[in-house]
C-alpha positions in Angstrom: -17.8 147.2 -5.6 -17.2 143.9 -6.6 -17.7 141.0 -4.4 -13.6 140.2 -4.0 -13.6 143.9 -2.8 -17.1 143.3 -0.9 -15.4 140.2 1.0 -12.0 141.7 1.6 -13.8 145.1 3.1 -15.6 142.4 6.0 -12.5 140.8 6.4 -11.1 143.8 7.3 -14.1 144.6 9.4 -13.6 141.5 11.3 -10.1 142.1 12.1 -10.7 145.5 13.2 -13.2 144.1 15.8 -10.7 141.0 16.6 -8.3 144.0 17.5 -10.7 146.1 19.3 -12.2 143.4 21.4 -8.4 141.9 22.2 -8.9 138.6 20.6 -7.3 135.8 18.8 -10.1 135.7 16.2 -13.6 135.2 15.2 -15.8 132.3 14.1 -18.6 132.4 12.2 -21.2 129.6 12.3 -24.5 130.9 11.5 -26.1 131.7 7.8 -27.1 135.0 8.3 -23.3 136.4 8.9 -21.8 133.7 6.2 -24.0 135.5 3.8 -22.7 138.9 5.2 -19.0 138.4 4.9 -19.6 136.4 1.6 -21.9 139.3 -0.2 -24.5 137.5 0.0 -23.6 133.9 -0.5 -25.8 131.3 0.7 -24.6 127.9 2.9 -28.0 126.6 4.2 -29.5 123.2 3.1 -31.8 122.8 6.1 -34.2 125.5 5.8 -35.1 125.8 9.4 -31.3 125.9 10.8 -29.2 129.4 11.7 -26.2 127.5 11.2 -24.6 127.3 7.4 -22.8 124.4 6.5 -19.3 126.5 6.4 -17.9 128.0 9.0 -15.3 130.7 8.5 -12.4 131.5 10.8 -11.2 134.8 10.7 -7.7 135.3 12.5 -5.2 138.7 12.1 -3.2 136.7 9.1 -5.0 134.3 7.9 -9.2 132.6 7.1 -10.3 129.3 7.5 -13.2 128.1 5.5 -14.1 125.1 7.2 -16.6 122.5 6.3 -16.8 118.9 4.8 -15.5 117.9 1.6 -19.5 116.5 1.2 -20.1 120.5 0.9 -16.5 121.9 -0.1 -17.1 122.0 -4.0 -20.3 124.1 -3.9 -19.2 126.6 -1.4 -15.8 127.1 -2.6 -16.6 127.6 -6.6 -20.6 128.9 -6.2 -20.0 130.7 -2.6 -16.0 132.0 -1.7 -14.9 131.5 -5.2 -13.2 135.6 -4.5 -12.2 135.0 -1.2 -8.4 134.5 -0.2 -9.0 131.7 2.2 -7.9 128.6 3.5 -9.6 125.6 3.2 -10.3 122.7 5.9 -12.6 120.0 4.5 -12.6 116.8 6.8 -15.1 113.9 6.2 -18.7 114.4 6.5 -18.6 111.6 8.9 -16.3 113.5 11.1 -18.3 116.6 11.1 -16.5 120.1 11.6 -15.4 120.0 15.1 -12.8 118.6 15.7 -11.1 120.8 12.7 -12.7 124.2 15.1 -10.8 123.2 17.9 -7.4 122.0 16.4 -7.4 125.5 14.4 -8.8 127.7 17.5 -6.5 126.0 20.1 -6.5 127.4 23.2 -6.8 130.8 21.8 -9.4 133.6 22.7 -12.1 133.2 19.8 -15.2 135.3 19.5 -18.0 133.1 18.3 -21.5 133.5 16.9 -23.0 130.7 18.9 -22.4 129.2 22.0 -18.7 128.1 22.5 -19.4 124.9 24.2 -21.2 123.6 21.4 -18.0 123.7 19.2 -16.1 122.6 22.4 -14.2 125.9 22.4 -12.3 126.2 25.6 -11.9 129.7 25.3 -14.3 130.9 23.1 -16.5 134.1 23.5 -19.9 134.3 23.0 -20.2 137.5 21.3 -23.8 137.3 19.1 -24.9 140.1 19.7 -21.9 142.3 19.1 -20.6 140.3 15.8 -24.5 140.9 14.6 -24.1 144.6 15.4 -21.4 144.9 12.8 -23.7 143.7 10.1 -26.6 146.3 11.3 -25.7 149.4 8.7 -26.4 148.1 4.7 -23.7 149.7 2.9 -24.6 150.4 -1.1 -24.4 147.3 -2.4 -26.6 145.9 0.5 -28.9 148.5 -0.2 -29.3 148.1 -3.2 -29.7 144.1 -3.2 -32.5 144.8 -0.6 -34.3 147.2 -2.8 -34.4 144.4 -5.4 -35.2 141.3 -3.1 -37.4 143.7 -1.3 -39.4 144.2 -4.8 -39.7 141.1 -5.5 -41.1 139.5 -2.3 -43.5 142.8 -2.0 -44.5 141.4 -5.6 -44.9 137.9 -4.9 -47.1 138.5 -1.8 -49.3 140.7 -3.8 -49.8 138.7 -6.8 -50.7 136.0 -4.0 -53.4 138.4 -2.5 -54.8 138.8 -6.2 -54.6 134.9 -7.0 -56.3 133.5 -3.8 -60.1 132.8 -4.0 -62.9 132.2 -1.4 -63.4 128.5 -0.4 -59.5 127.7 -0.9 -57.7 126.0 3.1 -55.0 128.4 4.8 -52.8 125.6 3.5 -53.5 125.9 -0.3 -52.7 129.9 -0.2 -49.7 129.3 1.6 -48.7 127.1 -1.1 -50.0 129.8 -3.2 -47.0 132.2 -2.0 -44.7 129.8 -1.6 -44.7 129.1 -5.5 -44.8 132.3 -6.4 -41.8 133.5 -3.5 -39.6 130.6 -4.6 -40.0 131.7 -8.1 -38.6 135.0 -7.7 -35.6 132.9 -6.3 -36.8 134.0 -2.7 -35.9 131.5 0.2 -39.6 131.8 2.8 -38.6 132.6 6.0 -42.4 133.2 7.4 -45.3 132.4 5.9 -48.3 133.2 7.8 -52.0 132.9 6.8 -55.0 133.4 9.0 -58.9 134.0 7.4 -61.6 135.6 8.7 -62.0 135.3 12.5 -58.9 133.4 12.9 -57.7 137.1 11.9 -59.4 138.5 14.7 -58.6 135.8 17.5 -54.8 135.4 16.4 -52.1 138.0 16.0 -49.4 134.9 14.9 -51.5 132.7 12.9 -50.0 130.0 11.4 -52.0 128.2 8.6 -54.7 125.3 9.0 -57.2 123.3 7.1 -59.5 125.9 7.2 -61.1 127.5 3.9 -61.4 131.1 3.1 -65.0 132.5 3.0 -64.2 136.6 2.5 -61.3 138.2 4.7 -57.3 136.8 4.4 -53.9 138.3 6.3 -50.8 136.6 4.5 -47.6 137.4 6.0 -43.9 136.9 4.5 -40.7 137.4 5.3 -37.9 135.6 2.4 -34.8 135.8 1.8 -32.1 136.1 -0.6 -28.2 136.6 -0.1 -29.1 136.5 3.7 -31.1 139.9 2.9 -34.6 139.3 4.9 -37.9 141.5 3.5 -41.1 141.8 5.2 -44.4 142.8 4.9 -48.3 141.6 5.3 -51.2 142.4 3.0 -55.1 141.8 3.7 -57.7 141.2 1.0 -61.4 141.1 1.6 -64.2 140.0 -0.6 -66.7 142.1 -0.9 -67.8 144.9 1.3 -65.8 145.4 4.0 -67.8 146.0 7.7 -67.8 148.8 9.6 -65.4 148.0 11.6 -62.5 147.3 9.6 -63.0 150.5 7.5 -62.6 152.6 10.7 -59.7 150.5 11.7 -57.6 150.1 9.0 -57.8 154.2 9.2 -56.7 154.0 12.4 -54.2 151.2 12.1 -52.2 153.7 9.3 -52.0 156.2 11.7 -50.1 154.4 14.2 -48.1 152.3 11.4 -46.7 155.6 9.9 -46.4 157.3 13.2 -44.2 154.4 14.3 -41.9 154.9 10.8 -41.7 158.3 10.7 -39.7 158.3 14.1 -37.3 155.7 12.8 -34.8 158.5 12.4 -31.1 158.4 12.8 -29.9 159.3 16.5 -33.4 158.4 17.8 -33.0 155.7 20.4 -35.0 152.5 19.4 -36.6 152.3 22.3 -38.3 156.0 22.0 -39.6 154.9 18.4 -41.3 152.2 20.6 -42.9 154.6 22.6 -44.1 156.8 19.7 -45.9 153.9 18.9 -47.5 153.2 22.4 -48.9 156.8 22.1 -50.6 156.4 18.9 -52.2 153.1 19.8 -53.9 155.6 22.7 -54.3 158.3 20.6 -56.8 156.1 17.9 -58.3 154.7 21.4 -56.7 151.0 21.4 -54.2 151.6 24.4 -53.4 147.8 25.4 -53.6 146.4 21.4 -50.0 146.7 21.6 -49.9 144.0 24.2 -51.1 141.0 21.7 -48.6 141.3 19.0 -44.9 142.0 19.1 -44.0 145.7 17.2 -41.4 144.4 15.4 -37.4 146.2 14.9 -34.7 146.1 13.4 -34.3 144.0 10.5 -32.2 143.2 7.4 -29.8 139.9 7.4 -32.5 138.3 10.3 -36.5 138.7 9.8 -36.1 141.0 13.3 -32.7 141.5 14.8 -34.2 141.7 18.0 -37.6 142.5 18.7 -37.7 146.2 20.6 -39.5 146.7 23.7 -39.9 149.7 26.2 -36.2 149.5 27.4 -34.3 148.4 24.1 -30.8 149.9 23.7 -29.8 151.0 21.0 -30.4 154.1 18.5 -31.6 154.4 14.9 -28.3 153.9 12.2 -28.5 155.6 9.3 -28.8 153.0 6.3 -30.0 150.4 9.2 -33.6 148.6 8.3 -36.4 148.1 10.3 -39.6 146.4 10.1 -43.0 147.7 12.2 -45.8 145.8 12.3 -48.5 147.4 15.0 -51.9 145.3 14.4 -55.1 146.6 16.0 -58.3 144.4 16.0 -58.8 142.3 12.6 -56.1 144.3 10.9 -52.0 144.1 11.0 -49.6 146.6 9.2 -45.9 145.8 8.2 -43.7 147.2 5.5 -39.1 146.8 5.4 -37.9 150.6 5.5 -34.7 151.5 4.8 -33.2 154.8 7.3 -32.1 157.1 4.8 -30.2 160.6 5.3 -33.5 162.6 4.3 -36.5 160.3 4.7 -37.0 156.6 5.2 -37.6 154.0 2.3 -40.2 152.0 2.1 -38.2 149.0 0.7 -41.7 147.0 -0.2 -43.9 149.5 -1.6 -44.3 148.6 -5.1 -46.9 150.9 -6.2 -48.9 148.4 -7.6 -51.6 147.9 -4.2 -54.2 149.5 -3.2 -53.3 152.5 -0.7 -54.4 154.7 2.2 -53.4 158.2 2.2 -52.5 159.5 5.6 -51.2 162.7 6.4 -48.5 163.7 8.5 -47.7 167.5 8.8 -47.8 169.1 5.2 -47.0 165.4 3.6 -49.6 162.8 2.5 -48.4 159.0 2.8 -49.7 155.9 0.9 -50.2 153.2 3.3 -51.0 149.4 2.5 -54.6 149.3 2.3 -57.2 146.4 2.3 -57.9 144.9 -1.0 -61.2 144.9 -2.0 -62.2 142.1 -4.7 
């Protein structure tokens, strides 16, 4: 499909939801549904913002790219250069605004942020709900996120292979930066923790501290809005006791957790799958330190799921797991397919655990030994 088509099918998407919900239209502030609509278009220049830099207006007859003639150029020829749209471009000293509220009016306007922050006096806050309609990947998502998925499962290994003992937190997150950003990746999360830092911290960020034998590095990029995610470990030398019966028992619970991410399954039931096999490998409260993760795909988590999450598994929806148990974290992107899930970051080029489920033997994400 090409991206004209991709852009008028959203469009369409939209409208259908502006009929359905009774309103007068929908705006979209925020990055991740900009690169949606768009195909996967990007509008970000501050890294650390949800907001892009265009918003888009979506009414029954008629879209609205809005944004400032500082940004117009880029967006409209790099960005929307297929999309039927109109455009608003006001001075960059006058911000966006004022243009939102001329255009919206009085009228009844589902928004992806707060009204009151546009000064929308009838604005909707519907998040959630506009976020829902970007949940199931059609093809040409999927196939996107296989290759973006690739790539930042690549870069993140290659990091794992590159780092050495007596380099800071800092210098291997640098490390994966380089090598994310030159797979044309945007870093979303980079987390690095060494030796007992891993152990004492589930959400390590990096510090000055300098690797002596055991590293966790964690990513999460980006590219067309498309989030990946996985953690690797790497140990030098022989690993102690204790991790070698972990890591065994951390797979167990990582694929148990996976294999219930089925269509029809309610989320929150794929959540308790996982509380049992934490008890089952005897960790029952691990669970507690560390978020499990959820639903993924054009946000690093959509939401994370706990014991009363709505909700039920979509097929061609993503997820991300990532149950940790003492010194050791597992977390892969997936993919909910019609016979068996993907696993969107397995390159085939780690290190692996076999774990058996049933008849079937699995290759888990092992601990790399150098």
């Amino acid at each position: 499909m090409s991206r004209r088509a991709v852009m008028e099918t959203r469009v369409a998407k939209i409208r259908a939801f502006i009929q359905e919900k009774g309103l007068d239209g929908v705006l979209l502030r925020k990055r991740r549904n900009f690169s949606w609509l768009s195909g996967g278009g990007h509008a970000h220049i501050v890294l650390s913002s949800d907001l892009a830099v265009a918003d888009l207006l979506i009414m029954p007859d008629q879209v609205y790219a809005v944004t400032s003639q500082m940004e117009a150029r880029r967006i409209q020829e790099e960005e929307l250069a297929e999309l039927d749209c109109t455009w608003v471009t006001p001075e960059w000293i006058d911000g966006t605004e004022s243009s939102l509220q001329e255009l919206c009016g009085d009228k009844r306007i589902g928004c992806d942020v707060i009204p009151s922050t546009v000064g929308l006096a009838n604005g909707i806050d519907l998040t959630t709900e506009i976020a829902e309609l970007t949940y199931v990947l059609d093809n040409g998502d999927q196939a996107r996120y296989r290759a973006l998925a690739q790539d930042a499962a690549k870069a993140l290994e290659k990091t794992c292979r590159e780092i050495q003992p007596g380099m800071s937190e800092y210098e291997m997150q640098a490390l994966l930066a380089a090598n994310v950003i030159k797979s044309e990746l945007v870093p979303h999360v980079m987390l690095i923790a060494t030796d007992e830092r891993i152990f004492q911290y589930r959400h390590p960020i990096p510090t000055s501290k300098k690797l002596e034998r055991y590293a966790m590095v964690v990513l999460c990029a980006e590219r067309g809005g498309l989030i990946a995610n996985a953690t690797r470990f790497v140990h030098f030398g022989e690993l102690p006791d204790q991790l070698k019966e972990n890591r065994e028992k951390l797979a167990q619970i990582d694929l148990a957790m996976n294999l219930a991410t089925r269509p029809g399954v309610a989320i929150k039931d794929v959540f308790a799958r996982g509380m049992e096999a934490y008890k089952e490998v005897g960790y029952p409260d691990d669970w507690r330190f560390l978020h499990q993760g959820g639903p993924t795909g054009y946000a690093t988590r959509e939401f994370i799921v706990t014991p009363t999450s709505p909700g039920v598994v979509q097929l061609g929806q993503a997820f991300a797991w990532n149950p940790a148990i003492r010194g050791v974290k597992s977390e892969d992107t997936i993919l909910v397919g019609p016979e068996e899930n993907e696993f969107l970051t397995h390159t085939g080029e780690w290190t692996y655990l076999s774990v058996k489920s049933g008849e079937r033997t699995y290759l888990r994400p092992d601990i790399l030994i150098r």
